[in-house]
C-alpha positions in Angstrom: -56.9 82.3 32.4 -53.5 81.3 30.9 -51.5 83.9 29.0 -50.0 83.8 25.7 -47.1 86.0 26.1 -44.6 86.9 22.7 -41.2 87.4 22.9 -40.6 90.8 21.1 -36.8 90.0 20.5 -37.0 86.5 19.1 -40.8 86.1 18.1 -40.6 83.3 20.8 -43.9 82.4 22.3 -44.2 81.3 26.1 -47.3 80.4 28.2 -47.9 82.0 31.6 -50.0 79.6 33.3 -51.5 82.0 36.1 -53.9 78.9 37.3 -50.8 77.4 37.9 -49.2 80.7 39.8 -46.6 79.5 41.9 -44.8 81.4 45.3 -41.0 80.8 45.9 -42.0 78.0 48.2 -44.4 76.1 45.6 -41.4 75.2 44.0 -40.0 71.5 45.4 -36.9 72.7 45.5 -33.1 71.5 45.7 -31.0 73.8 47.4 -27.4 73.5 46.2 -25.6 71.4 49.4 -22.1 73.0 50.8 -18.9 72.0 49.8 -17.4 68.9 51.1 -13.8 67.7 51.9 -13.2 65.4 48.5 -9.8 66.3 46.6 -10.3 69.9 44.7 -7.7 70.5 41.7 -9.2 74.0 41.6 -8.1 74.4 45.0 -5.0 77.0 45.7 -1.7 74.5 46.2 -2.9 72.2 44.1 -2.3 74.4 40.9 0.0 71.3 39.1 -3.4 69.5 39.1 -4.5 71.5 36.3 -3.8 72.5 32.7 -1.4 75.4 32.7 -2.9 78.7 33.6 -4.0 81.3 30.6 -4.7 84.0 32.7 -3.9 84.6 36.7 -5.0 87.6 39.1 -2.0 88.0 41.7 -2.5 91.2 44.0 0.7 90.5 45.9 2.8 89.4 42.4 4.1 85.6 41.9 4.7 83.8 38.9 1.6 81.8 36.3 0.9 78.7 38.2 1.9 79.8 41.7 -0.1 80.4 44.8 -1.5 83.1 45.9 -3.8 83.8 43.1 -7.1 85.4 43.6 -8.2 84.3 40.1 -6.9 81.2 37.4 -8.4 80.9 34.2 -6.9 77.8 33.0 -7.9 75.3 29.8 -10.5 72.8 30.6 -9.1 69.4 30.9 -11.8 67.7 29.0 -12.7 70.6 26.2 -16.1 70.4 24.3 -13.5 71.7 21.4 -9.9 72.4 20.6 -7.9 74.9 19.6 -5.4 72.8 17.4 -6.6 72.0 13.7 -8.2 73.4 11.1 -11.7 73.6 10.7 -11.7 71.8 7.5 -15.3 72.2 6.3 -17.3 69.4 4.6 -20.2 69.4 2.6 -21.6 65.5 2.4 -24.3 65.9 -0.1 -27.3 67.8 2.0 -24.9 67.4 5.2 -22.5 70.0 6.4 -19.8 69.0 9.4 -16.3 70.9 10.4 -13.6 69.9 12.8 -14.4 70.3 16.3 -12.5 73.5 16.5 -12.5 76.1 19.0 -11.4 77.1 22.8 -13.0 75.8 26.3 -11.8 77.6 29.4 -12.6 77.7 32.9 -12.4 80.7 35.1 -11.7 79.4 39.0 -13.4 82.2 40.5 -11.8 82.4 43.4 -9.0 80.2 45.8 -12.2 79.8 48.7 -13.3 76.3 48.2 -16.0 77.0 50.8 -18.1 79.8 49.1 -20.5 80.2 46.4 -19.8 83.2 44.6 -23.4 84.7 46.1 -20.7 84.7 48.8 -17.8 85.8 47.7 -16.8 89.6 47.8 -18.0 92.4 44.9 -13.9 92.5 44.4 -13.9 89.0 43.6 -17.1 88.6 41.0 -15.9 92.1 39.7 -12.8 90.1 39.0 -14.7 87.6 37.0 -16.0 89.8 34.5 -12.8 91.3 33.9 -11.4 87.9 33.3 -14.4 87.0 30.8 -13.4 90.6 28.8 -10.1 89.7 28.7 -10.8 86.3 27.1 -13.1 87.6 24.7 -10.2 90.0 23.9 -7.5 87.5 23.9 -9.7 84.9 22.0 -11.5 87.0 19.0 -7.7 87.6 18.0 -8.3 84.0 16.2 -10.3 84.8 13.4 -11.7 81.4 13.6 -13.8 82.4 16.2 -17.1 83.1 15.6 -18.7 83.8 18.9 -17.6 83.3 22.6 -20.0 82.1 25.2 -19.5 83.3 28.5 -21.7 81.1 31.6 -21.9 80.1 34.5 -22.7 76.4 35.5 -24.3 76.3 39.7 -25.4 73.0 41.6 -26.0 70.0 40.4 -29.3 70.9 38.4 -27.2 73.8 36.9 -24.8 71.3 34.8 -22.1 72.3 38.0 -19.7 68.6 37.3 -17.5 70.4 40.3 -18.7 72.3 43.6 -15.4 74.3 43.8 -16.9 77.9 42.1 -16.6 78.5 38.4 -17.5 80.0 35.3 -16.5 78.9 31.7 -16.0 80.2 28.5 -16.0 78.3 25.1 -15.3 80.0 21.9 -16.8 78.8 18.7 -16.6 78.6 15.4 -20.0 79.7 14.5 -22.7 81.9 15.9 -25.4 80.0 17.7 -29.2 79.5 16.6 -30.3 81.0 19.5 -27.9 83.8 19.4 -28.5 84.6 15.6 -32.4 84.7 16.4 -32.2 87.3 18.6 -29.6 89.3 16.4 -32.0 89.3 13.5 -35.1 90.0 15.7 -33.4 93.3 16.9 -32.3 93.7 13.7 -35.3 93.8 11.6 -37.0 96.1 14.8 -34.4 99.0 13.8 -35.5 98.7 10.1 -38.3 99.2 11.1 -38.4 101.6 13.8 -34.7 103.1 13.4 -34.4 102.4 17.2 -32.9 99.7 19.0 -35.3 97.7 20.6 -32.9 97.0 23.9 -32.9 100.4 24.6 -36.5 100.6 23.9 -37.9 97.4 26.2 -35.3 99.3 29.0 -36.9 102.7 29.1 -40.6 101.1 29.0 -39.6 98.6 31.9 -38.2 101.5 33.7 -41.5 103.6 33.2 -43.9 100.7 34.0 -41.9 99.4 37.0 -44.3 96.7 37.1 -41.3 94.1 36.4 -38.2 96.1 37.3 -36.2 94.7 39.8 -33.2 96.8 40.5 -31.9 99.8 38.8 -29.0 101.8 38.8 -26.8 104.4 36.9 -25.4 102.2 34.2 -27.6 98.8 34.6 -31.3 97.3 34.7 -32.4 93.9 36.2 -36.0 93.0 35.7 -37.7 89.7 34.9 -38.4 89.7 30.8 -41.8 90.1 29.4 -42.6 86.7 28.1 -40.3 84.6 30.4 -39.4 80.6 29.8 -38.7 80.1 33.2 -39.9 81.2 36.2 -37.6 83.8 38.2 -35.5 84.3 35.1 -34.0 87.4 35.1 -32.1 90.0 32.6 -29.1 92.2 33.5 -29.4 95.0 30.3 -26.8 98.1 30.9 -28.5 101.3 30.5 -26.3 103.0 27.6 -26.1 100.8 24.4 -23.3 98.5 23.4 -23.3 95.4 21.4 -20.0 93.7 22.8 -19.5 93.1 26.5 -15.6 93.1 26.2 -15.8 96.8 25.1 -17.4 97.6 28.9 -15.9 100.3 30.6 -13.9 99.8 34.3 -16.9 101.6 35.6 -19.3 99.7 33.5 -17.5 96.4 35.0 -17.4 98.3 38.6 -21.0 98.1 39.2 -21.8 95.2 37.4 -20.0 93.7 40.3 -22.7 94.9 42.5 -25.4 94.3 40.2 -24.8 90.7 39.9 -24.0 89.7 43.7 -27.2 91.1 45.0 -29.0 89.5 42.5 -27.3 86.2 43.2 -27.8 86.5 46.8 -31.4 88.0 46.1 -32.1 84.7 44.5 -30.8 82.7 47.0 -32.6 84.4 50.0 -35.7 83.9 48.1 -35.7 80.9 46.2 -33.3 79.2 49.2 -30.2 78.8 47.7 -31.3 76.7 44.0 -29.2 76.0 41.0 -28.9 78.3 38.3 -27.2 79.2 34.9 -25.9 82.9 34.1 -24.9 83.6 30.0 -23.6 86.9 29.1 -25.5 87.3 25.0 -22.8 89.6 23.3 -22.3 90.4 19.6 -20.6 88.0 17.6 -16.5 89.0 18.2 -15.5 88.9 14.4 -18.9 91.4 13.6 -18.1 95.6 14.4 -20.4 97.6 16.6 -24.1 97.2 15.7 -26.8 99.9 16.6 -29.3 97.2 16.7 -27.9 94.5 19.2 -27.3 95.0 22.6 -25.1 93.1 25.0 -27.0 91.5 28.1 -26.8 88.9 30.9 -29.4 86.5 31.5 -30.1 84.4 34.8 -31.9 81.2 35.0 -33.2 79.7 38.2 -33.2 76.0 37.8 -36.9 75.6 39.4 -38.5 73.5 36.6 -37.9 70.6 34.3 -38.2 71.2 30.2 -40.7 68.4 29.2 -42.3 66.9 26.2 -44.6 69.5 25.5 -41.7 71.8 25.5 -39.5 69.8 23.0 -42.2 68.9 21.0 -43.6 73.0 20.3 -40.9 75.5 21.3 -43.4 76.9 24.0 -41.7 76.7 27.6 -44.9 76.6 30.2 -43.6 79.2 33.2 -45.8 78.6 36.4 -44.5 82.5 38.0 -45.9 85.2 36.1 -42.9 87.9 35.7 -44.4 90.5 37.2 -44.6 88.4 40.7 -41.5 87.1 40.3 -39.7 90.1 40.0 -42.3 91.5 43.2 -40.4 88.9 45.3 -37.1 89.5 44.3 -37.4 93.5 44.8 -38.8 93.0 47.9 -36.0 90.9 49.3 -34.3 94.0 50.0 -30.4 94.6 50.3 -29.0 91.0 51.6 
């Protein structure tokens, strides 16, 4: 019989549809194709084909805009928002609007046209995530910034619009629904229960084991309780913190680790798919919170959000969490 599975963060209700219990291979699925030989501005030598550079890694030295970068964060050429203006904010009777102001960044992971960033070395996604802290840093300087995403766009089905790998990061001038939700779920646990329910849904996963996927000293990866999607999966670091950018080096270290043998995990198993990463953090302008706590979720792109969906707020998930996470555990070191 179906589940009805509750969210205890949001209050978001899913539906497991075990009649519907689907294996990796049920899936029709689109594995993301290799690279091919078009023109690539991300490309190292072609660095005047882009915006100038915010933020470059250079082992060997060199001047911003140079070669020989192992890492260019660099404005996006077509921004959802922009940093120049002021926000202006309009009230039009029962109708609020601002200007379109914020920041929209991409991080070029990595010079290697040729490799996803499954691929790429735990030096090189380490890298990323210290370039995604020092944005955050850089960025919640401007006190019109509300919140800063942090996400990664993979394959076609992912919202990728370039094959070269990348990550972006868009700062806004408000904190999103979704965001708030979960804020003021966790919130109105700790009234409740003085605790922080992160830290609490960590230690029972851990204890159960029944949906834990990987552990180690400072993270957890395990597929959520009530999950929209099948093979989604949360990165939650073991000792509490509401803001990613105040992660430690050795927090960052092995987060490195975590997240490329997940990635690869997923593509060994689910054959290489599309996918989304978001790193949820604490608003930047808000100061530590004992309720909130910062995590990274990973979306497979294995289904399609359809009518039913947009019409109720109930996502239908075919892959009840506790198989999906059997799979991923048992595909091993890769």
């Amino acid at each position: 019989m179906p589940e009805l599975r509750r969210d205890p963060v949001t209050g978001r209700w899913v539906i497991i549809s075990v009649e519907r219990a689907r294996r990796p291979s049920d899936f029709v699925r689109v594995p993301v194709a290799g690279p091919t030989n078009r023109f690539c501005p991300f490309c190292t030598g072609h660095e005047s084909k882009t915006p100038p550079e915010i933020l470059g890694f250079r082992p060997d030295g060199g001047e911003p805009n140079d070669p020989n970068w192992s890492l260019r964060v660099v404005p996006n050429k077509f921004p959802a928002l922009r940093v120049e203006g002021n926000l202006d904010r309009i009230g039009d009777g029962l109708y609020d609007r601002m200007n379109g102001i914020g920041a929209h960044e991409v991080i070029i992971e990595t010079p290697k046209h040729e490799l996803f960033l499954s691929e790429c070395s735990e030096k090189t996604i380490e890298e990323v995530f210290w370039a995604f802290r020092e944005r955050i840093r850089d960025l919640k300087r401007d006190t019109r910034m509300r919140y800063i995403v942090c996400f990664k766009n993979h394959g076609e089905l992912g919202g990728a619009t370039l094959e070269h790998t990348h990550s972006q990061i868009i700062g806004l001038p408000i904190v999103p629904k979704r965001v708030q939700e979960e804020i003021d779920g966790s919130r109105r646990y700790f009234d409740f229960r003085e605790r922080c329910i992160w830290c609490d849904m960590i230690r029972q996963e851990m204890e159960s084991g029944t949906r834990m996927i990987l552990e180690t000293d400072h993270f957890v990866a395990a597929s959520p309780y009530a999950p929209r999607f099948p093979f989604e999966t949360w990165v939650m670091p073991r000792h509490h913190g509401s803001h990613f950018e105040d992660s430690t080096p050795q927090t960052i270290h092995n987060l490195a680790w975590v997240m490329r043998t997940l990635l690869r995990r997923i593509d060994k198993v689910l054959e290489r798919p599309s996918y989304n990463f978001v790193i949820h953090t604490a608003p930047v302008q808000e100061g530590a919170m004992e309720h909130f706590h910062w995590h990274i979720e990973i979306i497979p792109r294995l289904t399609k959000i359809a009518g039913f969906e947009w019409c109720t707020g109930f996502y239908i998930n075919p892959t009840p969490p506790e198989e999906a996470s059997r799979f991923l555990r048992d595909a091993g070191m890769v």
